[in-house]
C-alpha positions as a printed Julia matrix, in Angstrom:
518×3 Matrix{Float64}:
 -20.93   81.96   19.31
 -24.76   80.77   17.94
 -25.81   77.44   19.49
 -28.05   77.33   16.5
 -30.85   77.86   19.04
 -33.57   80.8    17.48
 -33.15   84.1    18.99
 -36.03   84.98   21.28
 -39.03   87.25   19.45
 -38.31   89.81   22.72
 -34.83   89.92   22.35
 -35.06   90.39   18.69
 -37.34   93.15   19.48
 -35.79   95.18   21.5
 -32.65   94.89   20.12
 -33.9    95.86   16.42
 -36.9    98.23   17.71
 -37.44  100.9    15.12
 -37.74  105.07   15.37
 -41.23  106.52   14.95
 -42.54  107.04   11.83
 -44.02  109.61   10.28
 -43.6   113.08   11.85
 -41.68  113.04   14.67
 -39.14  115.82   14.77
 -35.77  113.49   14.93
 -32.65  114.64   12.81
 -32.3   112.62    9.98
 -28.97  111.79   10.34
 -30.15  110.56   13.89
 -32.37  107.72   11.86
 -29.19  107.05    9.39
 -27.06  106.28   12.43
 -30.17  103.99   13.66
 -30.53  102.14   11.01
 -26.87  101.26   10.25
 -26.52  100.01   13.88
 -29.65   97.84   13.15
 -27.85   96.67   10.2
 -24.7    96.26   11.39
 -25.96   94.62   14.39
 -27.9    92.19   11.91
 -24.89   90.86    9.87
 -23.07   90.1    12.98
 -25.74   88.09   14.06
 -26.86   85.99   10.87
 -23.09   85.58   10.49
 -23.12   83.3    13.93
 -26.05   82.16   12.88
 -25.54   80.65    9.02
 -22.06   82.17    7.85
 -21.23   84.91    5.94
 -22.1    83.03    2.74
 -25.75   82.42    3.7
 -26.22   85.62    4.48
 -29.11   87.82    1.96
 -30.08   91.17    1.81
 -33.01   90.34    2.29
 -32.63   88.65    5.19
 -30.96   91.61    7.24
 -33.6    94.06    5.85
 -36.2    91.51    7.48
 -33.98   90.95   10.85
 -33.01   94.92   11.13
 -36.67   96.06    9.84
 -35.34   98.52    7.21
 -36.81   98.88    3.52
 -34.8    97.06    0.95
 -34.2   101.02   -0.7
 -32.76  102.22    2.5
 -30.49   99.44    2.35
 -29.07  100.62   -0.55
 -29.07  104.25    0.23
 -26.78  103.45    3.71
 -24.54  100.5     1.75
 -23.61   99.06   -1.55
 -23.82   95.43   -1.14
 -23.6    93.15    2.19
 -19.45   93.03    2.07
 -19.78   97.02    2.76
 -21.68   96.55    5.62
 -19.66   93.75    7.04
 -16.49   95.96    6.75
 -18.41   98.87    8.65
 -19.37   96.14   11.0
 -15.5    95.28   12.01
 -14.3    98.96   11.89
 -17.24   99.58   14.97
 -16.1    96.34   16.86
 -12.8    97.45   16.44
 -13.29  100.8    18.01
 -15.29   99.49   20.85
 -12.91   96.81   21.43
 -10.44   99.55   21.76
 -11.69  102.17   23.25
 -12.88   99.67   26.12
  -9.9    97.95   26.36
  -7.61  101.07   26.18
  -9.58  102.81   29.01
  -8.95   99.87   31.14
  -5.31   99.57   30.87
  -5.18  103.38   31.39
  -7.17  103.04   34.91
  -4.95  101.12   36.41
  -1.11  101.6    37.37
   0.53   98.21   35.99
   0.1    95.67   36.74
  -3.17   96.14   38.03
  -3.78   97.8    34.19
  -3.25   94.67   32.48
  -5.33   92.77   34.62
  -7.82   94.92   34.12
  -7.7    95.19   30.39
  -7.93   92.03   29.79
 -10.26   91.18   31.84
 -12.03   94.44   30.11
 -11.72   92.75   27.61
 -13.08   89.29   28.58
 -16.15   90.95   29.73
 -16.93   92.03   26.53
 -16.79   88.97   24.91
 -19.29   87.32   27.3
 -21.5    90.36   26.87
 -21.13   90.46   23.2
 -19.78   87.03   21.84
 -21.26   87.23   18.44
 -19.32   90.58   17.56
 -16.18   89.62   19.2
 -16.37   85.86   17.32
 -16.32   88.34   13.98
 -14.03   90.48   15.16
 -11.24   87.77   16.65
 -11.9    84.77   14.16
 -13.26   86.77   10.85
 -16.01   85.09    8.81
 -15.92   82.21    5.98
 -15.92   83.18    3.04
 -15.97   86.88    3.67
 -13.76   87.3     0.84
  -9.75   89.06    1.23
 -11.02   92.45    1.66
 -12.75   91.25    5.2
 -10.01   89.56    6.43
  -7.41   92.33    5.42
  -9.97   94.68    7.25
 -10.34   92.26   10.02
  -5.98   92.38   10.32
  -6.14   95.94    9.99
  -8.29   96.79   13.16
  -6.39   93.78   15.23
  -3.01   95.64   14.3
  -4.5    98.85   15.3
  -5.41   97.35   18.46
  -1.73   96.17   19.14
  -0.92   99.14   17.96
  -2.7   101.5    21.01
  -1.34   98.97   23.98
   1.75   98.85   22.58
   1.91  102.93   22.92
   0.28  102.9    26.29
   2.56   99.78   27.66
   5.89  101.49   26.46
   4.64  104.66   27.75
   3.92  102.69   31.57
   7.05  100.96   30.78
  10.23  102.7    32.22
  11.67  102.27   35.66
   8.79   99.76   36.13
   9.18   97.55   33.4
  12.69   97.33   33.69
  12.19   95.77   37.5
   9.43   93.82   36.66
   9.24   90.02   37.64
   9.25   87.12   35.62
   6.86   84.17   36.25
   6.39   83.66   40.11
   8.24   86.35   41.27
  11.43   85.74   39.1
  13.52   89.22   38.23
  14.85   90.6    35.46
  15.67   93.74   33.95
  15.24   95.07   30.95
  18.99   93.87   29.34
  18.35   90.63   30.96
  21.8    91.11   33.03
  23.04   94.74   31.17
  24.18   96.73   34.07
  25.95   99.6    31.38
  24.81  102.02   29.49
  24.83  100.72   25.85
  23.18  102.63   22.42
  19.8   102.0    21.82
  19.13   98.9    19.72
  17.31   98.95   16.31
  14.83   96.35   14.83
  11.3    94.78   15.89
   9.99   93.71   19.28
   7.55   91.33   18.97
   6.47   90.74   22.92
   3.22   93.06   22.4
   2.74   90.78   19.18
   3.23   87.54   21.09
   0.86   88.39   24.16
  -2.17   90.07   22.01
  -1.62   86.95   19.54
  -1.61   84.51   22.86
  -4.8    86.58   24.59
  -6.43   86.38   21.15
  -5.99   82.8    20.76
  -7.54   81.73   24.14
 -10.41   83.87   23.76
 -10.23   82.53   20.11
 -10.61   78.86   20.79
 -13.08   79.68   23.82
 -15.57   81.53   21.61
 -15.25   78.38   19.13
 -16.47   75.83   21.75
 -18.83   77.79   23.4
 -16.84   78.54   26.56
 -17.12   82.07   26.67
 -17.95   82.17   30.08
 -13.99   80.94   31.17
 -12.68   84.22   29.78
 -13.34   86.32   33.3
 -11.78   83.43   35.21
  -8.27   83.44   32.91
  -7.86   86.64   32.97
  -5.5    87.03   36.24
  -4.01   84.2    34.5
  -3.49   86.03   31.25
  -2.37   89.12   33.03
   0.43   87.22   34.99
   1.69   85.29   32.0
   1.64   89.19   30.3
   3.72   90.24   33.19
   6.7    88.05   33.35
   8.33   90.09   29.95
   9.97   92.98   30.85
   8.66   95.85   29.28
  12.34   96.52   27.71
  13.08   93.31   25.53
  16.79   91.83   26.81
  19.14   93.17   24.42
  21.04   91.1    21.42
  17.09   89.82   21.01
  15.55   91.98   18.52
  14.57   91.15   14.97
  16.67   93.16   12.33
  15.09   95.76   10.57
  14.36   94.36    7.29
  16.56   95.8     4.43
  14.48   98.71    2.08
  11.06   98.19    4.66
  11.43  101.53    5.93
  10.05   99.49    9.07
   8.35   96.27    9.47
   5.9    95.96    6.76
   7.88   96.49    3.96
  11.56   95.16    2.38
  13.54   91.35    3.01
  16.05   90.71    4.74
  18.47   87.79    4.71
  17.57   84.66    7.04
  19.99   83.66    9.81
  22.17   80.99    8.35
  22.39   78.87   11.54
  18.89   78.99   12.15
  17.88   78.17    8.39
  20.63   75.54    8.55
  19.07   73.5    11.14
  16.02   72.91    9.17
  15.98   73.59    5.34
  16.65   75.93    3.06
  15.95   79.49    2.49
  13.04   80.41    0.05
  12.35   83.1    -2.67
   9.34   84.62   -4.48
   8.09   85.52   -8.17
   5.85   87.91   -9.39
   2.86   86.07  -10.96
   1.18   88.93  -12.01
  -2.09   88.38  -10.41
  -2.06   90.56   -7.04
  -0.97   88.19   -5.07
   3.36   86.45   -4.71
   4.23   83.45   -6.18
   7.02   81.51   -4.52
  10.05   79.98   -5.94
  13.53   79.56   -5.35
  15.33   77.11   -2.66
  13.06   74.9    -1.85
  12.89   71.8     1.01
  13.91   68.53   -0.01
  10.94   66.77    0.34
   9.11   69.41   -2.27
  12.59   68.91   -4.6
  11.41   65.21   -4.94
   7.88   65.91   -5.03
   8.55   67.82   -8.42
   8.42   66.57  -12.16
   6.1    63.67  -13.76
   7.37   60.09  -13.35
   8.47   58.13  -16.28
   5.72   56.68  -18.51
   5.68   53.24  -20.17
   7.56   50.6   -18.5
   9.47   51.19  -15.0
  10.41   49.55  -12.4
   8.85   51.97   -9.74
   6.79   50.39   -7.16
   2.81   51.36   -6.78
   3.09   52.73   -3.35
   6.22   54.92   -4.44
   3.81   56.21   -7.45
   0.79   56.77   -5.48
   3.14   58.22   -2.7
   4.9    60.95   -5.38
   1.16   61.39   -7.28
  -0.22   62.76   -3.75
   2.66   64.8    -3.04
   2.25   66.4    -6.01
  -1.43   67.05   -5.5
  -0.78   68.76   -1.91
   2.25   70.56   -3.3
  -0.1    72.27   -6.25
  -2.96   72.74   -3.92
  -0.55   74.55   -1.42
   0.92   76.73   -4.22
  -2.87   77.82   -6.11
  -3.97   79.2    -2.84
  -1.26   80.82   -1.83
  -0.87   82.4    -5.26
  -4.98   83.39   -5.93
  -6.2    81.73   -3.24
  -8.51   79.41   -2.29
 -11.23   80.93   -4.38
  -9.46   80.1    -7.29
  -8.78   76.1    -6.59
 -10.1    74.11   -8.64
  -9.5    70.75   -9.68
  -8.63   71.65  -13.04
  -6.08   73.44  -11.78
  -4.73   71.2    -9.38
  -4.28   68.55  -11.86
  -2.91   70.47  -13.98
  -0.41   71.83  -12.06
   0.22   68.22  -10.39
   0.76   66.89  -14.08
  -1.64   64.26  -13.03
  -4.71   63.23  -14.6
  -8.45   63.93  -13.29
  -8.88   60.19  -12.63
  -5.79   59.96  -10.62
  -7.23   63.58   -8.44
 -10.22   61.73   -7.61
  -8.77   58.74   -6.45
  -7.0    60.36   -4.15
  -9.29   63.2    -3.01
 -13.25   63.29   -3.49
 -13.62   66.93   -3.72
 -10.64   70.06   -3.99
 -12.35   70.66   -0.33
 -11.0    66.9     0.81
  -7.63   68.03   -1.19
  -7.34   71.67    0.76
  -7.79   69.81    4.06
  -5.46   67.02    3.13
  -3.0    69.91    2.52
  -3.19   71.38    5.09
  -2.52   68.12    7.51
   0.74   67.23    5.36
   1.88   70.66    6.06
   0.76   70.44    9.89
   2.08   67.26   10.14
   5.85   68.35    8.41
   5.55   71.34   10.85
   5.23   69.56   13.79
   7.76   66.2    12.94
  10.41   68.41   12.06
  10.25   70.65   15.58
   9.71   67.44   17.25
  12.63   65.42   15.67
  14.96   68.99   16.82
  13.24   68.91   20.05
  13.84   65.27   20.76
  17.53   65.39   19.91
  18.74   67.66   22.94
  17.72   64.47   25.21
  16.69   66.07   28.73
  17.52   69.57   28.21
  14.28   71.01   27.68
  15.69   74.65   27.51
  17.96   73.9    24.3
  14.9    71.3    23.02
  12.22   74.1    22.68
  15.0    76.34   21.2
  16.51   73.87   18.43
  12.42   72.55   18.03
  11.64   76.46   17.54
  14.68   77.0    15.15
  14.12   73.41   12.85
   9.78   74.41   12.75
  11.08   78.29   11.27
  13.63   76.74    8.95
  10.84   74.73    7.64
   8.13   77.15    6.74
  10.68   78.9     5.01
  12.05   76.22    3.02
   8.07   75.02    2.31
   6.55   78.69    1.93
   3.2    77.91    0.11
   2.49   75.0     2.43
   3.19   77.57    5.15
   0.71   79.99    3.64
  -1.91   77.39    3.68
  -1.83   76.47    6.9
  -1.0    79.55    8.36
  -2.81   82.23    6.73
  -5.62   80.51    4.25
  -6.75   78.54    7.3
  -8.93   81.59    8.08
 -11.01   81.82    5.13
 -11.38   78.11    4.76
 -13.77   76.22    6.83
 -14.27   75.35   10.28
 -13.04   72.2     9.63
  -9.89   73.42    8.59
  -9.72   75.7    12.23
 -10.62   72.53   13.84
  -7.33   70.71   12.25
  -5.19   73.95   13.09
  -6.52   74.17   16.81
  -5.16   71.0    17.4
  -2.01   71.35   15.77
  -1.22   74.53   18.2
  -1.96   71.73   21.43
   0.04   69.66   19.64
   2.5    71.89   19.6
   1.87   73.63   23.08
   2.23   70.39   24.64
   5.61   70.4    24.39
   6.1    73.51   26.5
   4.5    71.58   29.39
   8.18   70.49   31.2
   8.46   74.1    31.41
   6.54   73.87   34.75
   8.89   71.23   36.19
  12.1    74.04   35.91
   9.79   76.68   37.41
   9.12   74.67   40.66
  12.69   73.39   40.39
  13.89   76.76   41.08
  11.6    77.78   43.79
   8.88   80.12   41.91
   5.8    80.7    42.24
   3.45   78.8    40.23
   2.98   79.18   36.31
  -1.16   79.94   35.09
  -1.96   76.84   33.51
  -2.67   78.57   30.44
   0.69   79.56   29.68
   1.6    76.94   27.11
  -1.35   77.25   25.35
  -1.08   81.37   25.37
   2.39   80.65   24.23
   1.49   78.56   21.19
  -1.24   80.84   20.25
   1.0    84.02   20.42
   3.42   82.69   18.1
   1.04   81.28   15.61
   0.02   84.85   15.47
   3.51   86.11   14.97
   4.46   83.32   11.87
   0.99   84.25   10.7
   1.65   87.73   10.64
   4.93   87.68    8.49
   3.66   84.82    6.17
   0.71   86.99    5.34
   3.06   89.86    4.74
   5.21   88.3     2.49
   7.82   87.89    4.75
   8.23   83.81    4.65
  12.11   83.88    4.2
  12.76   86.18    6.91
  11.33   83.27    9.37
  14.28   82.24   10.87
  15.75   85.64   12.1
  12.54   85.27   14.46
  14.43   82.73   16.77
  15.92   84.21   19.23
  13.1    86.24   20.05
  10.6    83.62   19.59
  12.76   80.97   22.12
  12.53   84.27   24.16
   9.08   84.31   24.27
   8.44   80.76   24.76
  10.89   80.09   27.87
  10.63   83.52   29.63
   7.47   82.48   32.3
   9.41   79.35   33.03
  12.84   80.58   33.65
  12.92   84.4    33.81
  13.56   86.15   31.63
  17.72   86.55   32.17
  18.06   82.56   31.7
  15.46   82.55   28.43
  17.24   85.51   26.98
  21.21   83.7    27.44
  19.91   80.74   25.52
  17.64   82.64   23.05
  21.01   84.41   21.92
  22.76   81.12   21.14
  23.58   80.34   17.73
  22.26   77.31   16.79
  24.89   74.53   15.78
  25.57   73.67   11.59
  24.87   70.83   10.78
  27.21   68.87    8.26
């Protein structure tokens, strides 16, 4: 990313030198494509530079040294060119990262590809910041163009993985040289199972992530080094997913973008309820119907006139309300359309109250989006905790209580799952943190990997982990998809324990059924 440092006049120069003018025999459609790569390569830059927001016309006619006219004869406004900006990323990205699996027999092809794709980002960290973490403010028709060309991405390795996959991904190794096939134990011939495999999901999500938070700090340079690390961590699923593992096929979808589908009741048992959605007529889903307990009591305006309610229980149900309105205005019109108005209205509290709890709606999106965070991670911490020192059944219950909860609390889980991209990079600085929050508790993982005599686990597992999950919640939030959370489990717990224990042990405890509670 920028370190706010100018460019250099050289640099500048060469990169944005322009054709010959006047007569000069070039095809005119030659110059076209010229000039949009100037301009494309403009936008990505000012974008590192001052955000998407800052960003004038005139500015990237001055930076790409094209008339304000031809501007307008290549591209209707700046959001035009921002989208043709991502589509060429995306195809480079692709194309360089495709050619590099290809190459290479696996696993020599992952390695490759992602260090392929590494590589790039060093080389070109300002296009591969917009292409992996989007750009504030850009607006929903960036970021669903920005989701688009990642899913087409997952989309081509997921074709040329399954298609290397076969004999050799049913043999293939879990973490240190563990072995597993591709039934996890299945020595008979069974019918082939229906419903989505995620793994591709969880290791793009988990590759994207790292580079994600490296391009952030300013540590693109690590990516070359972590990417044997990467590759093994990609190498320890079996290209065939263990059976009794995959998520249903949800009801009228036609596949997995479209339809619902009932959640699991053990799973949504162990941590709230299951959650429903409304029409609000605006574009986007409202959401009603079960709710969590804590929003249950959040709801409704206290008694007026005399009580016998304490302040700090006022104050405490007054701020509730506020984060509970906040969450639900984004995730219904989002956060362009917060205001405070509207949040006090919604809240049924006054303006005067709003502002003595939050400054600005800014101060109230971020405090959101830490009382959702902070729900998150107490209620998969408070599951974890109570299997004692069996870590195995502790990240599977912590796994199973954290889904139940973003169901049961589905605007809060839009917020802070989804809306966190278009927000600020304040708000990515409060999410990053939450996924080492959570990551950290994947760490005793390395203590059953030596215990059984592997080889060692990358260090960047846990945090690869995390990040490839995130990715997975964040997909099926953004798709509407909130109550089908908890029929993710057992792949998920999959996921998370298969570089630690094989995948044969991760896959017997992933099919558990979680215990009802009382």
């Amino acid at each position: 990313m920028s370190d706010g440092k100018p460019r250099s006049s050289s640099k500048s120069g060469e990169r944005y030198r322009r054709l010959p003018t006047g007569v000069h025999g070039i095809d005119p459609e030659e110059v076209k494509r010229d000039q949009r790569e100037r301009l494309q390569s403009a936008i990505v830059e000012l974008i590192a530079e001052r955000g998407y927001q800052a960003v004038r016309i005139l500015d990237l006619t001055k930076l790409a040294r094209v008339s304000r006219p031809t501007f307008y004869s290549l591209y209707d406004d700046k959001e035009e060119l921002l989208l043709s900006a991502y589509d060429e990323i995306a195809q480079r990205t692709a194309r360089t990262v495709i050619e590099a699996y290809k190459s290479q027999d696996a696993p020599n092809g992952r390695v490759q590809a992602i260090r392929a794709f590494a590589e790039l980002a060093v080389a070109k960290p300002e296009a591969m910041s917009l292409m992996v973490l989007g750009a504030f403010g850009a607006g929903p028709k960036a970021i669903e163009r920005r989701n688009h060309t990642l899913e087409a991405l997952e989309q081509s390795i997921r074709v040329s993985r399954d298609g290397a996959g076969g004999a050799s991904g049913a043999s293939r190794g879990g973490a240190g040289g563990k072995t597993g096939s591709g039934t996890a134990g299945s020595g008979t011939a069974r019918t082939k199972e229906t419903g989505e495999d995620l793994t591709v999901k969880v290791i793009l999500g988990g590759v994207r992530e790292v580079a994600a938070a490296r391009l952030r700090k300013g540590r693109v340079g690590e990516l070359p080094g972590l990417a044997d690390e990467l590759a093994a961590w990609a190498a320890c699923y079996p290209v065939k997913l263990p059976t009794g593992l995959r998520v249903p096929a949800a009801a009228g979808r036609g596949g997995p973008h479209g339809g619902r589908t009932e959640p699991e009741p053990s799973a949504s048992a162990s941590a709230g309820e299951g959650a429903g959605e409304k029409s609000d007529g605006d574009g986007r889903t409202g959401r009603a119907g079960n709710q969590s307990d804590r929003a249950l009591r959040a709801e409704g305006r206290l008694p007026s006139g005399r009580h016998d309610l304490s302040r700090q229980f006022i104050v405490k149900n007054q701020r509730e309300r506020i984060v509970d309105a906040t969450a639900a205005i984004v995730a219904e019109k989002g956060l362009a359309s917060l205001t405070i108005p509207a949040i006090a209205r919604r809240a049924n509290v006054s303006h005067q109250t709003f502002y003595e709890m939050y400054p600005t709606k800014h101060d109230a999106s971020l405090g959101t989006q830490k009382v959702g965070l902070h729900q998150a991670l107490r209620v998969t911490v408070q599951a974890y905790e109570e299997n004692g020192e069996d870590w195995p059944s502790g990240v599977a219950a912590g796994l199973r209580a954290l889904l139940g909860y973003l169901a049961s609390e589905p605007s809060h889980s839009h917020l802070i799952l989804v809306d966190t991209f278009a927000a600020s990079p304040e708000a990515i600085e409060i999410r990053d943190t939450s996924i080492h929050a959570f990551a950290a508790y994947l760490q005793p993982g390395y203590h059953y990997a030596s215990k059984d005599g592997a080889g060692p686990v990358p260090g960047v597992v846990p945090e690869a982990i995390a990040g490839g999950i995130w990715q997975v919640l964040n997909f099926y939030i953004e798709g509407e998809r909130t109550d089908e959370l908890p029929v993710l489990a057992p792949q998920l717990i999959y996921a998370a324990l298969t570089p630690f224990l094989g995948p044969q042990d991760a896959a017997k405890i992933a099919r558990r059924r979680a215990p009802s509670r009382g």
